[in-house]
C-alpha positions in Angstrom: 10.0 7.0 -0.7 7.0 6.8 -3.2 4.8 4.7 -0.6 5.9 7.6 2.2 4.4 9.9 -0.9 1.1 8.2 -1.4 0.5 7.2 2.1 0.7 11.1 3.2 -1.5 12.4 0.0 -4.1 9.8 1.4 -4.2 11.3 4.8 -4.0 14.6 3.4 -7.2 13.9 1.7 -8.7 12.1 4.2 -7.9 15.0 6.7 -9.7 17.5 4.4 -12.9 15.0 4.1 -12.8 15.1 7.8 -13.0 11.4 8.1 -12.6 10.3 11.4 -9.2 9.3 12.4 -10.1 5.5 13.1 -10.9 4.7 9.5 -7.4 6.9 8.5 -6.2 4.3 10.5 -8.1 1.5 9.3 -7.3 2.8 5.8 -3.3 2.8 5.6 -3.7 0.1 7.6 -5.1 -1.6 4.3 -2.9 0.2 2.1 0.2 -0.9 3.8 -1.6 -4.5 3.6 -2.1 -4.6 0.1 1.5 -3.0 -0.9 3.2 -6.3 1.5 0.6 -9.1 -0.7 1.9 -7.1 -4.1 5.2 -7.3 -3.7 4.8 -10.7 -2.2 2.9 -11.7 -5.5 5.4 -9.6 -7.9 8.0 -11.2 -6.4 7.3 -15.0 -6.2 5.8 -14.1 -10.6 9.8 -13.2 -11.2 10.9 -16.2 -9.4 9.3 -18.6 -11.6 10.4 -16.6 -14.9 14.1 -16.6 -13.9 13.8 -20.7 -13.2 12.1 -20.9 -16.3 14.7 -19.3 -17.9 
């Protein structure tokens, strides 16, 4: 729900800078790219506390 949130106030915003619609595309594009490495990263970092545990 929250990334539905942010991924709609960026093309808001990018609709009222009248950017053209390839780099909205190219953008969430890199949004949704960096949101999959996070939780990738966040994930694997939790992993190795709960063994260390």
């Amino acid at each position: 729900l929250f990334g539905c949130l942010v991924i709609g106030l960026i093309s808001n915003g990018l609709n009222l800078l009248k950017v053209s619609s390839y780099w909205q595309m190219v953008s969430k594009g890199v949004i949704i790219l960096v949101a999959v490495i996070l939780d990738v990263y966040t994930e694997r970092v939790f992993d190795r506390m709960r063994k260390k545990e």
